[in-house]
C-alpha positions as CSV (number, residue, x, y, z in Angstrom):
1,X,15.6,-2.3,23.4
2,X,14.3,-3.2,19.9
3,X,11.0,-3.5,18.9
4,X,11.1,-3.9,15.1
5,X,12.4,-5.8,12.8
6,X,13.2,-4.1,9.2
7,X,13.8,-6.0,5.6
8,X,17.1,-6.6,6.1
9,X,16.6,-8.2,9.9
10,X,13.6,-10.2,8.2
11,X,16.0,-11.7,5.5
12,X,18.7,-12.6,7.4
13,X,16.5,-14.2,10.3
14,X,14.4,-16.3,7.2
15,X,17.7,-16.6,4.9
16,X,15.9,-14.7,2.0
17,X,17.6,-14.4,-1.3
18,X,17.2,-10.9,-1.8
19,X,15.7,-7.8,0.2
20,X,12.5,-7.7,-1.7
21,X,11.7,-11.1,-0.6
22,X,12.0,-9.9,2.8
23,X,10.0,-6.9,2.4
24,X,7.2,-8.8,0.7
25,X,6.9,-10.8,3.6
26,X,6.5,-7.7,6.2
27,X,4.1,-5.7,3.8
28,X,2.2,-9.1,3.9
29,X,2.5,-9.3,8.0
30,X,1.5,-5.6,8.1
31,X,-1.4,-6.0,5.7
32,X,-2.7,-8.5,8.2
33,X,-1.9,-6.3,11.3
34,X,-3.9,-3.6,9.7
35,X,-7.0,-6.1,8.9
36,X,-6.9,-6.5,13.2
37,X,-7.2,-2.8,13.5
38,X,-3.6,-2.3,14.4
39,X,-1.5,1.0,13.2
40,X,1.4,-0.5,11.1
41,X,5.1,1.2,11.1
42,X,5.7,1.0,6.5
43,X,8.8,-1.5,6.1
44,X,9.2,-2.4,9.5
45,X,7.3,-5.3,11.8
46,X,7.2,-5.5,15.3
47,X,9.5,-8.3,16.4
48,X,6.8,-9.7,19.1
49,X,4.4,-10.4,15.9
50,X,7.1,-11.8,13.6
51,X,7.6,-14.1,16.7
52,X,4.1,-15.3,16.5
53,X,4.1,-16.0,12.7
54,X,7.5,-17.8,12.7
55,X,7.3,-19.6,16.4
56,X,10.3,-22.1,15.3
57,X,12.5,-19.4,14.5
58,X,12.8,-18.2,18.4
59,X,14.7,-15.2,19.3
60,X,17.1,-13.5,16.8
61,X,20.8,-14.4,17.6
């Protein structure tokens, strides 16, 4: 079973243009995830927080 999603995961799922887009957005999820106290896995972000931040999205197909 998974727990993570990686860049490319996070930019298909959001339809980003390119991989850096994608990577931005889970440096700026982990940056927050650090803030709460949480240890971070660099370039990856667990898929129950992505959840959270992108609710309409739902489960990855």
């Amino acid at each position: 079973m998974k727990h993570f999603y990686d860049a490319k995961d996070v930019q298909q799922i959001l339809g980003c243009g390119s991989i850096r887009t994608a990577q931005l957005r889970i440096q700026a999820m982990n940056e927050e995830l650090k803030g709460k106290g949480y240890w971070v896995e660099r370039g990856k972000i667990p898929i129950s927080f992505f959840n959270e931040k992108y609710p309409y999205l739902g489960e990855k197909r």
